[in-house]
RODO-2510 file (C-alpha; in nm, 4 decimals, decimal comma):
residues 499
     n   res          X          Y          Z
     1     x    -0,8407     2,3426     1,8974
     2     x    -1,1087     2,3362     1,5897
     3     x    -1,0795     2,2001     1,2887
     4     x    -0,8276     2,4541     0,9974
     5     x    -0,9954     2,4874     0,6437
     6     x    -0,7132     2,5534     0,3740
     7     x    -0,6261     2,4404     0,0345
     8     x    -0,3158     2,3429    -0,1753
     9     x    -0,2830     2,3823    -0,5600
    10     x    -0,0885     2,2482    -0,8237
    11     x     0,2110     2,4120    -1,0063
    12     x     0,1390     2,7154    -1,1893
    13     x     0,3236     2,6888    -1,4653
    14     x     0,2075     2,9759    -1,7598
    15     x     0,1730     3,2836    -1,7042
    16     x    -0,1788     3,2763    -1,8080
    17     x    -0,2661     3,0531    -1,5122
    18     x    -0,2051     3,3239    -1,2511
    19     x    -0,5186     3,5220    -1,3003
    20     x    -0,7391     3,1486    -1,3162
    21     x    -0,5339     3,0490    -1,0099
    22     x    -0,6369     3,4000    -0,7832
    23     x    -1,0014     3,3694    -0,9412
    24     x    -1,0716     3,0163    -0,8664
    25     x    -0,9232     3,0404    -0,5015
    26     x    -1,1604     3,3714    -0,4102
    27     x    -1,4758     3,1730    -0,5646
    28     x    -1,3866     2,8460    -0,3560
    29     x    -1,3312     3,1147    -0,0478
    30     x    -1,6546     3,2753    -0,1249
    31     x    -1,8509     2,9413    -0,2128
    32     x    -1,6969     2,7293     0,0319
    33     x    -1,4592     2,8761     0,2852
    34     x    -1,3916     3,0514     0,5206
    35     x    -1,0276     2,8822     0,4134
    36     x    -0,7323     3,0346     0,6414
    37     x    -0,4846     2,9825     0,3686
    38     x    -0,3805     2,8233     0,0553
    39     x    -0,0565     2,6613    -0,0574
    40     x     0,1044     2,6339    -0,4052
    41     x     0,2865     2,3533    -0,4784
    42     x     0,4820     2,5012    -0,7893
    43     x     0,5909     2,8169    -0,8571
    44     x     0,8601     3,0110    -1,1153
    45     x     0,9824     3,3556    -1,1344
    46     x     0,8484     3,3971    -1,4842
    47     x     0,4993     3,3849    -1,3567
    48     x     0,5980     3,6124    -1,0942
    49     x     0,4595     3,9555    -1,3171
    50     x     0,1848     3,8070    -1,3670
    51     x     0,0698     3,7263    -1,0394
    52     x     0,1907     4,0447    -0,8771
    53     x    -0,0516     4,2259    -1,1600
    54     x    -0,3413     3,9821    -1,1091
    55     x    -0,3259     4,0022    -0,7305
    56     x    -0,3743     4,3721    -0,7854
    57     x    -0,6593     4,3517    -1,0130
    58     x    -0,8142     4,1672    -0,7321
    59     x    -0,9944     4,2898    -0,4009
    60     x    -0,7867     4,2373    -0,1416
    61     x    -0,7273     3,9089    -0,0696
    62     x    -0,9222     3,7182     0,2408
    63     x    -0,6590     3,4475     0,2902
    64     x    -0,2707     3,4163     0,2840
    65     x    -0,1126     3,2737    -0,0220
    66     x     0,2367     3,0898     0,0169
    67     x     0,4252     3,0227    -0,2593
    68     x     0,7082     2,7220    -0,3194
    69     x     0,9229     2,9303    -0,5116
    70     x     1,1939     2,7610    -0,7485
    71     x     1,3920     3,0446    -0,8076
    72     x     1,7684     3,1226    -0,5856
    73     x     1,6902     3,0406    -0,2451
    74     x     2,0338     3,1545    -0,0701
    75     x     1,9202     3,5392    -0,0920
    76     x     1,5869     3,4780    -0,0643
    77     x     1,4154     3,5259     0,3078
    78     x     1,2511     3,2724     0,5099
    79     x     0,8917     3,4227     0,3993
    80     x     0,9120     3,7068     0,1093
    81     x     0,6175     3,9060     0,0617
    82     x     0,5644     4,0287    -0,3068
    83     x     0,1862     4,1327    -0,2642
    84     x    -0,0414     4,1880     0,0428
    85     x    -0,1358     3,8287     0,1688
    86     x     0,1051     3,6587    -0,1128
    87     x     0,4443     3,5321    -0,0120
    88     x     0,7208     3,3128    -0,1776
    89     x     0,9122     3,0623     0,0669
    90     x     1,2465     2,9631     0,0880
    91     x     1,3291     2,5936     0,0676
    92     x     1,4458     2,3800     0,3479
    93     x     1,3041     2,5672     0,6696
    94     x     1,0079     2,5105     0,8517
    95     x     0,7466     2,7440     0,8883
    96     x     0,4090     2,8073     1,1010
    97     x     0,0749     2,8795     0,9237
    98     x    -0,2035     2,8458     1,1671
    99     x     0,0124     2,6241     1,3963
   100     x     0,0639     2,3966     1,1190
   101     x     0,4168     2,2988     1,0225
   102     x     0,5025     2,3342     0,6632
   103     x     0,8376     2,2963     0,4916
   104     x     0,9318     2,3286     0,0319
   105     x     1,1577     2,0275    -0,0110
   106     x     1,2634     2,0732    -0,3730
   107     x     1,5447     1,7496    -0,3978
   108     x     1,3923     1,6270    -0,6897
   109     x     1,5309     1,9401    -0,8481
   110     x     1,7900     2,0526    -0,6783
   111     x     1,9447     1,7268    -0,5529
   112     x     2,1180     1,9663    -0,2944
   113     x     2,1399     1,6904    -0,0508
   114     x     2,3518     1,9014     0,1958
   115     x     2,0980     2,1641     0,2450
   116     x     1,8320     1,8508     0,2755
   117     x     2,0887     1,6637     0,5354
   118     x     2,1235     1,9736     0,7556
   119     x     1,7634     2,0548     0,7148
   120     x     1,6691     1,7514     0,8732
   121     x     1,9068     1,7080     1,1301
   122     x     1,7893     2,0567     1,2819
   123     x     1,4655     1,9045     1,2791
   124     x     1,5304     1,5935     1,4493
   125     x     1,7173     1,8390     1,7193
   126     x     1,3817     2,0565     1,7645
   127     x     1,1794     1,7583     1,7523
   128     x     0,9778     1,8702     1,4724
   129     x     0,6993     1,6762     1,2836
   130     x     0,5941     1,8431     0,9682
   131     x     0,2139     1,8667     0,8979
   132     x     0,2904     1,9522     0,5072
   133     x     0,5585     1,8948     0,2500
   134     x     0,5960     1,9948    -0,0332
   135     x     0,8246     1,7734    -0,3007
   136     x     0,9254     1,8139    -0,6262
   137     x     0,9844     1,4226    -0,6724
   138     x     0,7859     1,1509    -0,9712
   139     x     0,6385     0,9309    -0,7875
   140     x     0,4999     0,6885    -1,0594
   141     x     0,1379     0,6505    -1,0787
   142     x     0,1454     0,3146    -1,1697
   143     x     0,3889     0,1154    -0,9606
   144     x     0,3142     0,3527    -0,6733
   145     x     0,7139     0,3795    -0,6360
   146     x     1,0285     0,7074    -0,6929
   147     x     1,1662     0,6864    -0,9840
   148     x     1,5363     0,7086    -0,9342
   149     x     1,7621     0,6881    -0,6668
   150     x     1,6506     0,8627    -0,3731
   151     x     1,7895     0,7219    -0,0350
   152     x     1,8905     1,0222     0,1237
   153     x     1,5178     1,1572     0,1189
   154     x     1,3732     0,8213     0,2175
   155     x     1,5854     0,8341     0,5325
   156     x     1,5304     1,2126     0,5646
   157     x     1,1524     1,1694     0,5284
   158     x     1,1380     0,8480     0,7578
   159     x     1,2240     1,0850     0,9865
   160     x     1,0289     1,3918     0,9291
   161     x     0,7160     1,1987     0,9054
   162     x     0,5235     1,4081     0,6890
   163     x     0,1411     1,3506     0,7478
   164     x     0,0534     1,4847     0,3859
   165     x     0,3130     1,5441     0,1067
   166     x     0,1923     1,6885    -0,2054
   167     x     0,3459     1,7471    -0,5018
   168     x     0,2841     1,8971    -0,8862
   169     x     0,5245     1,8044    -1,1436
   170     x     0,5361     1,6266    -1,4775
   171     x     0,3120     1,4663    -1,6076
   172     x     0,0855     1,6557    -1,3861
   173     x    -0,1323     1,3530    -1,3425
   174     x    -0,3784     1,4237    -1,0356
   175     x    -0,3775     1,0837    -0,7943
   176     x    -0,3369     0,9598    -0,3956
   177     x    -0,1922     0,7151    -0,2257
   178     x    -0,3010     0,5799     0,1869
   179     x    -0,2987     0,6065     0,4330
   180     x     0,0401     0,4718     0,5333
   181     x     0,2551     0,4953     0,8049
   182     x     0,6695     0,5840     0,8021
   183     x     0,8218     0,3841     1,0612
   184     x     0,7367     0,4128     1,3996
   185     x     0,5341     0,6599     1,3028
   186     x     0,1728     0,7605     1,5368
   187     x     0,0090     0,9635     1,2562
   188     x    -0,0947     0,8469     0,9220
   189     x     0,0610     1,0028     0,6089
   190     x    -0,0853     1,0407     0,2500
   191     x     0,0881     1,1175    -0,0763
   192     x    -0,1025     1,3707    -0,3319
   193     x     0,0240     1,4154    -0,6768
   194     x    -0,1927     1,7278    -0,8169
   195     x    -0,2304     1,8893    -1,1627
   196     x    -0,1069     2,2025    -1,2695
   197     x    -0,3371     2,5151    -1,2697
   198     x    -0,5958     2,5130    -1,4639
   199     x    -0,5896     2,1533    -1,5705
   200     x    -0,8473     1,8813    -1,6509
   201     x    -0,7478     1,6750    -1,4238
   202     x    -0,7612     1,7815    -1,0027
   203     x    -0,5119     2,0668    -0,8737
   204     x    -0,7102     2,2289    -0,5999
   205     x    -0,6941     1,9982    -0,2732
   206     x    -0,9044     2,1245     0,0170
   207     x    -0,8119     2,0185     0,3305
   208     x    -1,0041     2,0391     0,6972
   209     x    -0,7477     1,9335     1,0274
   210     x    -0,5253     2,0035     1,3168
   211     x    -0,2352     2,0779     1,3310
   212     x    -0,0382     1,8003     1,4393
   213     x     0,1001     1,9557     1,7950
   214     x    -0,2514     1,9749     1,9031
   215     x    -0,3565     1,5621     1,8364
   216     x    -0,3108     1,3388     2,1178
   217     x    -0,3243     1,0010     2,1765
   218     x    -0,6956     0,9947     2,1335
   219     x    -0,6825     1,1235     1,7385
   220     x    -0,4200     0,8911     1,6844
   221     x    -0,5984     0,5909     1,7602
   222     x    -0,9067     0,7112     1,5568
   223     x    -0,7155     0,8272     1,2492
   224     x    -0,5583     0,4404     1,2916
   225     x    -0,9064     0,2621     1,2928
   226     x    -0,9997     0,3810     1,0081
   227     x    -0,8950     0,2931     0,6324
   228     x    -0,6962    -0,0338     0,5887
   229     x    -0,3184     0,0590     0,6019
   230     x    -0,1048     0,0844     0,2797
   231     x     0,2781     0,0211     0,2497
   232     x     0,5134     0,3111     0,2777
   233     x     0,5735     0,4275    -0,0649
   234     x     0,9036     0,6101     0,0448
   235     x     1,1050     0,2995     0,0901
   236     x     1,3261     0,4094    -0,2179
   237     x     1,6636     0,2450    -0,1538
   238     x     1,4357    -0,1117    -0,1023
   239     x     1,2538    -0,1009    -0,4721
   240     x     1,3235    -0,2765    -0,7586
   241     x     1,1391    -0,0513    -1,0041
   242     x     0,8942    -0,2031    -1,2558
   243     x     0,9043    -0,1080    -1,6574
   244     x     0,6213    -0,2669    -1,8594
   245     x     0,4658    -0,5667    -1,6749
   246     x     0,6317    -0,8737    -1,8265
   247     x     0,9417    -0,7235    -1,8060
   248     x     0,9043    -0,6343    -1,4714
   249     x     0,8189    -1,0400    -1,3794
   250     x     1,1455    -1,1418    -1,5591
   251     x     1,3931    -0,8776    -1,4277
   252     x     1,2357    -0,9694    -1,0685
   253     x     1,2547    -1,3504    -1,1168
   254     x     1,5838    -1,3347    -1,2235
   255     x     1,7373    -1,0935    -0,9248
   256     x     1,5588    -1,3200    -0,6591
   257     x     1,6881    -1,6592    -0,8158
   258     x     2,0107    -1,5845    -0,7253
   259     x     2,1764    -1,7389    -0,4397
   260     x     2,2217    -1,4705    -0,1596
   261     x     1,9938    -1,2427    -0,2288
   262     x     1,7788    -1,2538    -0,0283
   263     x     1,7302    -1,3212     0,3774
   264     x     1,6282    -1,6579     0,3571
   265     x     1,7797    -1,9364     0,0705
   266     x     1,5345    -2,0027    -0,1867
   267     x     1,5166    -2,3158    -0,3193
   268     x     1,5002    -2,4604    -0,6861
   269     x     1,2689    -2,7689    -0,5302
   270     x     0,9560    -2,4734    -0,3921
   271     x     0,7102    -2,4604    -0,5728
   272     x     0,6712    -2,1624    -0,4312
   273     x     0,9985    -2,0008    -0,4543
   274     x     1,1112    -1,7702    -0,7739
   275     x     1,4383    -1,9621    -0,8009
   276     x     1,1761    -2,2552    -0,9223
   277     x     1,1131    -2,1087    -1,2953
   278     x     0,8409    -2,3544    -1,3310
   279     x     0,4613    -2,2008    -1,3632
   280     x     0,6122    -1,8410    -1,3831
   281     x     0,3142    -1,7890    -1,6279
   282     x     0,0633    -1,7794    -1,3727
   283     x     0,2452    -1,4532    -1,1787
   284     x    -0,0496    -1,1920    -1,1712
   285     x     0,1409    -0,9011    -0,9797
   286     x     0,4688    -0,8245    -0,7666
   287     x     0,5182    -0,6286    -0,5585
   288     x     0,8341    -0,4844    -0,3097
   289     x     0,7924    -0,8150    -0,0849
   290     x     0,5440    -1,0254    -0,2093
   291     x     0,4159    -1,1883    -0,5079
   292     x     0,0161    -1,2484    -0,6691
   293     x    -0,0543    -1,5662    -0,8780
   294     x    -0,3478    -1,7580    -0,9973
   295     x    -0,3356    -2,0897    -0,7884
   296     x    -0,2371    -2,4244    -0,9720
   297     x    -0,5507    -2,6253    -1,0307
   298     x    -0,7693    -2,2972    -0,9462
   299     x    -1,0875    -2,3746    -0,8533
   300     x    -1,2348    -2,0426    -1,0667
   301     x    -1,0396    -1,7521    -1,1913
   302     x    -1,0394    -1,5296    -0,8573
   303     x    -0,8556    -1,8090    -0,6655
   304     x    -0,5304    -1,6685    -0,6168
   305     x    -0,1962    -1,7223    -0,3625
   306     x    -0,0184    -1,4602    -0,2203
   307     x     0,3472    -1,5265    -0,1613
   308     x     0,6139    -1,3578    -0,0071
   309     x     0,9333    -1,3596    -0,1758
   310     x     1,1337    -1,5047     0,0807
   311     x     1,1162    -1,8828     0,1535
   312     x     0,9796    -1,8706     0,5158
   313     x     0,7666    -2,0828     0,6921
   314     x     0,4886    -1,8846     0,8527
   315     x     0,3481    -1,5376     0,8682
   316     x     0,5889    -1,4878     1,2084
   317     x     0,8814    -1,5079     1,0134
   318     x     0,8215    -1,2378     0,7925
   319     x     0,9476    -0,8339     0,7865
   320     x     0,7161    -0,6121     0,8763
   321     x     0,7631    -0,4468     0,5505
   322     x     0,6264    -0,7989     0,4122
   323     x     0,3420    -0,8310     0,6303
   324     x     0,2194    -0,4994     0,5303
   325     x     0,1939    -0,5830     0,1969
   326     x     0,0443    -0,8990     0,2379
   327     x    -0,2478    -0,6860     0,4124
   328     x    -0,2468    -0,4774     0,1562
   329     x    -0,3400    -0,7353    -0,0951
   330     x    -0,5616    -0,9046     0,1288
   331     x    -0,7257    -0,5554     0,1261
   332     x    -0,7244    -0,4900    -0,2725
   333     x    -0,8266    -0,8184    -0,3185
   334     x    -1,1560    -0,7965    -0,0772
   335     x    -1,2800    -0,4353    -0,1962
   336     x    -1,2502    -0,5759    -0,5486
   337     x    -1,4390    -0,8868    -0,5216
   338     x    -1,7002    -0,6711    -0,3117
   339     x    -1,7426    -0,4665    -0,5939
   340     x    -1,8351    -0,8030    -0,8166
   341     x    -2,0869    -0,9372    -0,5226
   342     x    -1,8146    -1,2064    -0,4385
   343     x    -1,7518    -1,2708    -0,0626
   344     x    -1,3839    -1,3489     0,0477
   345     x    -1,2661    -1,7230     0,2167
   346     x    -0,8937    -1,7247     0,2772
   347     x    -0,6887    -1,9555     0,4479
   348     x    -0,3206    -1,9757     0,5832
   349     x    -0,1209    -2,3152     0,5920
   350     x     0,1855    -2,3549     0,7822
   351     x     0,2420    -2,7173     0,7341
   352     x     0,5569    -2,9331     0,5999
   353     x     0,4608    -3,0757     0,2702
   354     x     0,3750    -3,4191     0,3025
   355     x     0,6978    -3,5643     0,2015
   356     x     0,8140    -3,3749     0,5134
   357     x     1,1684    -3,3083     0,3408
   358     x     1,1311    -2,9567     0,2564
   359     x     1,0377    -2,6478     0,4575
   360     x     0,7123    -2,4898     0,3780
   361     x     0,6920    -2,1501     0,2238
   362     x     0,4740    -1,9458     0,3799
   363     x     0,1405    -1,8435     0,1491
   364     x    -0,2081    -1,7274     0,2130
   365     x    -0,4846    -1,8897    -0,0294
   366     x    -0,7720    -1,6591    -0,1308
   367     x    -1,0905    -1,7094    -0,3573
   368     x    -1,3629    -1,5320    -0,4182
   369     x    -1,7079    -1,7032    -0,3884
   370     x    -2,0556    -1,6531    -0,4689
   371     x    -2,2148    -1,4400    -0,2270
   372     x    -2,4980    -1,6881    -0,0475
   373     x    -2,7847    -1,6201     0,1611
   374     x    -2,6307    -1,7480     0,4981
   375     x    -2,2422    -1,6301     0,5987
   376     x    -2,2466    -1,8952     0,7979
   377     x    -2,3036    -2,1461     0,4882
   378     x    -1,9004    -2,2039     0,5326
   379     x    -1,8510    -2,2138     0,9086
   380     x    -2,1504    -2,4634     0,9203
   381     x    -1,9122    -2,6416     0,6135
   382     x    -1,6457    -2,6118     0,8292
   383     x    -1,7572    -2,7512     1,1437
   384     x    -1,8845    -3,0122     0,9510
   385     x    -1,5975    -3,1273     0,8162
   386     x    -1,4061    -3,1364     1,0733
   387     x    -1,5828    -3,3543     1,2488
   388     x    -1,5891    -3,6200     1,0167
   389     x    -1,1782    -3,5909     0,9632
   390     x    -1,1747    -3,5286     1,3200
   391     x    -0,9181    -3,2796     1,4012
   392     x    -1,0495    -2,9464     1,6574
   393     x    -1,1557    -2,6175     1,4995
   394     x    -1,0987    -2,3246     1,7363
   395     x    -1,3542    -2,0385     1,6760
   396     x    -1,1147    -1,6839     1,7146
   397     x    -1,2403    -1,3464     1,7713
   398     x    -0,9358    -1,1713     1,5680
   399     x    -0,6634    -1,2183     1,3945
   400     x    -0,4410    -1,0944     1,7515
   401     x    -0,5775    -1,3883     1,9199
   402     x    -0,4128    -1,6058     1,7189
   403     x    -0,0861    -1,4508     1,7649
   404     x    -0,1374    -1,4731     2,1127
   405     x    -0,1990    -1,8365     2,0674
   406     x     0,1291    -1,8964     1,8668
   407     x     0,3605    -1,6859     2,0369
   408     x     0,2585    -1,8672     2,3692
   409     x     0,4088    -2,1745     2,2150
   410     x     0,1413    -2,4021     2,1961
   411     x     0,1722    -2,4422     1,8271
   412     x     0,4533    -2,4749     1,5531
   413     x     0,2334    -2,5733     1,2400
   414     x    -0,1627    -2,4614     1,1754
   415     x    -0,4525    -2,4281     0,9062
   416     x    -0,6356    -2,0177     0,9937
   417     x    -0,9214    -1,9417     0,7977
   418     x    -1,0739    -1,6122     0,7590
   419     x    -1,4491    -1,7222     0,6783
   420     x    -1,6853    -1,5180     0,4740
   421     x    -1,9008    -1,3902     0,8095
   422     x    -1,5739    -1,2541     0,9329
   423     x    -1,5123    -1,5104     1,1794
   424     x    -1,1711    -1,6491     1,1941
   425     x    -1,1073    -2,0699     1,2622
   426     x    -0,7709    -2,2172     1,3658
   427     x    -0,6510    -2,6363     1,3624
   428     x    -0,3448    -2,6435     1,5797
   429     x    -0,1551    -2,9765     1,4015
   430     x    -0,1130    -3,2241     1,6642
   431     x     0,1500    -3,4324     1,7463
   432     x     0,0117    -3,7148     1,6265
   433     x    -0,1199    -3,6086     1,3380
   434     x     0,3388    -3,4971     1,2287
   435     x     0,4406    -3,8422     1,3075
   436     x     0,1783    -3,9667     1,0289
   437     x     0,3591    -3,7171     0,8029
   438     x     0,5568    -4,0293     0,6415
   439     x     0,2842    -4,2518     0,5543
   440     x     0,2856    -4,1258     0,1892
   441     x     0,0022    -4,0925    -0,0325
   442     x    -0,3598    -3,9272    -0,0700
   443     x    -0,5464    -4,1484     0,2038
   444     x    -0,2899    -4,0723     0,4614
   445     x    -0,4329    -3,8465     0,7621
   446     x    -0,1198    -3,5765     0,6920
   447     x    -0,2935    -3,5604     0,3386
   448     x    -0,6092    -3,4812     0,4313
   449     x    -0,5304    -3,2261     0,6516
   450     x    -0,2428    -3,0968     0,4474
   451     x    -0,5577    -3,0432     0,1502
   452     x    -0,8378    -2,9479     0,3892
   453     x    -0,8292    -2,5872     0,3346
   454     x    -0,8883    -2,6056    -0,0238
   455     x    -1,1545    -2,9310     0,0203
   456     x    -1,3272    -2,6492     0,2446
   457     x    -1,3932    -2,3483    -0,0730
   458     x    -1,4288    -2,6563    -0,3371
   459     x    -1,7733    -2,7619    -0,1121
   460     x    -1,8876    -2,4368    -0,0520
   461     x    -1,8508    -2,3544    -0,4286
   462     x    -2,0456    -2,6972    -0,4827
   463     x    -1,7084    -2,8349    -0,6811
   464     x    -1,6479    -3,1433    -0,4853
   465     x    -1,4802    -3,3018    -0,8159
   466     x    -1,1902    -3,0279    -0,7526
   467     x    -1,0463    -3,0953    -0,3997
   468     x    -0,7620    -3,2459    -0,5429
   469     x    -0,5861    -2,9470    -0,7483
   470     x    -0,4046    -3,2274    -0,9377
   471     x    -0,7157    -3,3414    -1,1164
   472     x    -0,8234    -2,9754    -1,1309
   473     x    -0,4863    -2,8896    -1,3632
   474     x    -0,5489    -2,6854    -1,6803
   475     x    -0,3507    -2,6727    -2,0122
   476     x    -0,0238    -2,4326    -1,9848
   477     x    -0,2289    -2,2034    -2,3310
   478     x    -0,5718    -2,2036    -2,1033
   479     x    -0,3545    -2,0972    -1,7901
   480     x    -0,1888    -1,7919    -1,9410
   481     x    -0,4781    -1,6695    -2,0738
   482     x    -0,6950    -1,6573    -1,7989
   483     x    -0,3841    -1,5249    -1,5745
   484     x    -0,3315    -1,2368    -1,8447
   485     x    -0,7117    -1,1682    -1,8296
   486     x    -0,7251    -1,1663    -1,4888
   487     x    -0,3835    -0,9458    -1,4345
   488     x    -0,5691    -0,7086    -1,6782
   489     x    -0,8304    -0,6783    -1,4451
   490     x    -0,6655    -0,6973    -1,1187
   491     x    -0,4490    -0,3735    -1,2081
   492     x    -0,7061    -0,1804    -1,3797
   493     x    -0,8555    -0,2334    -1,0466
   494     x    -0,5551    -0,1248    -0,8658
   495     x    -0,5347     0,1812    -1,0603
   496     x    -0,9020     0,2675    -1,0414
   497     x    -0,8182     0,2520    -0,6807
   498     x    -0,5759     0,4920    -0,6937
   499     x    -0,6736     0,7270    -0,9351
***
């Protein structure tokens, strides 16, 4: 089957927007098309006179217009036509444009939550995936997350797997979000918030695809190579939702330093852990899962930990929810330093803390260097290095070897890089290498490993005076401003990415 041109619009919401809404859709379909059909993602009664009378004004119309009507849906049919090649549709039912599966899910609204159940259990019977939905939720731009309480529709849309979901409410700010996937889902889904008619801002969406009964495995696996993977938005009953920033960090601190709440115990003695109120001043960003903060002792201002919220030990411990977002700031954090000519080093440490008396919570260390002529400048370090401390660097060809490696058993604790080139490096700790875990102190072989990762990025940054983050520490006043400059940055970034 060939690609399907049609559009979606934003809510038309005054009755002097129905004649700019018919006008601007003919001149795209003249200009642009042929488009099959167009949706509207808003749509009242009151403007209903209007339209009707515009549409007739017009020359007949080239494309089918649906409707998501908010009026009384009980009496209303499945697909009413008020003009030739305009119809209003009824909520909760699925219907076929062009093969393509379309359903008006107006809970945000309505909160009819029986009509929504029932909706989706006859889906789940038929098997149905929808190719379109159309909401009337808030998703906030900001945070990326519902506001409210919305469990029922997470479930309901876990399981409908949407591939695009648009919606046009207040404020009527136009922005995306994705690709992500619902669980277990093959297909990628976006999220679309458009503008009402007539706006500024964007609230005509064109859109070229297939419908999703004709993909097969083949599209799948090409939609899935391309952009990096986002987390699921949708996950309502699992968010903690965010008000202004700081107040975000404290309400989130305090939930997660209480005993129980979470999977795994966090402990007052982790450095790492949120029950440990010391350093909260360098936090940079939470998220659902995980946590961004400037690194104690930073060797420049883009040197940064990400840090799940649970006290585990390694990356194989972790949800997949939490793994997901780690990507995802992985992924933020390289386009952004891209866009400054910085190249990304990270590295992984699953290690016991030299005392070897606490467990080690997992973290992945990332700065941003200097772009330099070679990318191999830090494998060449690396090799180097190694050598003279004398512990085995295994050259990987992806991030799945690894796995591979670990889940064979060979290993329990490891240093991975990810180099600037691309290339990713492994140290498997050896056995003899644990049992010099108690010889306490900086010259102790444990030490030196346990510190190698970040002796690696102070070289290649030519800061040799700063492998050991202790002598590296700042004043608390110097530390909160450069984390407040840099969390000004990092999420007028994020939005800029999502905008």
């Amino acid at each position: 089957m060939e690609l399907t041109k049609f559009l979606v619009c934003g809510a038309i919401k005054e009755e002097s927007e129905a004649e700019l809404f018919l006008s601007r859709i003919l001149r795209v379909q003249e200009k642009q098309g042929p488009f099959s059909f167009v949706l509207c993602c808003g749509f009242d009664l009151k403007q209903l006179v209007s339209l009707t009378t515009a549409a007739e004004k017009k020359e007949e119309l080239s494309l089918e217009v649906y409707l998501a009507s908010q009026h009384k849906w009980d009496s209303v049919p499945l697909k009413e036509s008020i003009q030739k090649n305009v119809y209003t549709l009824r909520p909760f039912e699925v219907f076929e444009v062009c093969s393509f599966r379309i359903s008006f899910i107006p809970c945000g609204l309505s909160h009819d939550w029986n009509a929504f159940n029932s909706f989706v259990e006859s889906c789940m019977r038929s098997q149905t995936q929808l190719d379109i939905a159309i909401l009337d939720i808030s998703l906030d731009r900001q945070s990326l997350h519902l506001q409210g309480q919305y469990s029922d529709l997470s479930k309901g849309l876990a399981q409908l797997k949407p591939r695009y979901s648009f919606c046009s409410v207040e404020p009527f700010e136009y922005f995306e979000y994705g690709p992500f996937l619902f669980e277990d889902s093959f297909t990628l889904s976006r999220f679309i918030h458009l503008s009402h008619v007539g706006s500024k801002q964007k609230w005509l969406y064109a859109l070229s695809m297939k419908p999703v009964a004709y993909l097969d495995e083949t599209n799948w696996i090409k939609e899935r190579s391309g952009p990096s993977v986002l987390p699921n938005p949708f996950q309502f009953d699992k968010i903690v939702e965010e008000e202004e920033k700081e107040v975000a960090n404290v309400r989130f601190l305090e939930k997660y330093s209480l005993d129980g709440d979470a999977k795994k115990p966090h402990q007052a003695s982790c450095w790492f852990c949120l029950a440990n109120e010391k350093d909260l001043h360098l936090i940079v960003d939470v998220g659902q899962y995980c946590f961004l903060a400037l690194a104690k002792g930073y060797l420049s201002k883009y040197h940064l930990l990400i840090v799940p919220i649970e006290h585990v030990g390694s990356r194989f411990e972790l949800s997949t929810e939490t793994w997901k977002e780690v990507q995802f700031y992985l992924s933020l954090l390289e386009n952004w330093w891209s866009s400054m000519n910085l190249q990304i080093f990270w590295f992984e440490r699953s290690m016991k803390p030299p005392s070897g008396n606490e467990v080690n919570h997992m973290q992945i260390q990332v700065i941003g260097m200097p772009i330099r002529e070679s990318l191999s400048f830090v494998s060449n370090l690396l090799d180097r290095e190694s050598k003279r401390l004398g512990v085995t660097i295994w050259e990987l060809g992806s991030e799945t070897e690894f796995e591979e490696k670990y889940r064979s058993g060979k290993m329990d604790e490891y240093i991975l890089f990810k180099l600037p080139d691309g290339c990713y490096a492994l140290h498997v700790v050896e056995s003899e290498n644990k049992r010099k875990r108690k010889y306490a102190g900086t010259q102790s072989p444990y030490f030196a490993l346990f510190s190698f990762g970040r002796k690696i990025a102070a070289l290649a940054m030519n800061m040799p005076q700063k492998i050991d983050w202790k002598k590296s520490v700042n004043d608390m006043k110097e530390e909160e401003q450069v984390t407040n400059e840099l969390r000004e940055e990092f999420l007028s970034w994020k939005r800029k990415m999502f905008s």
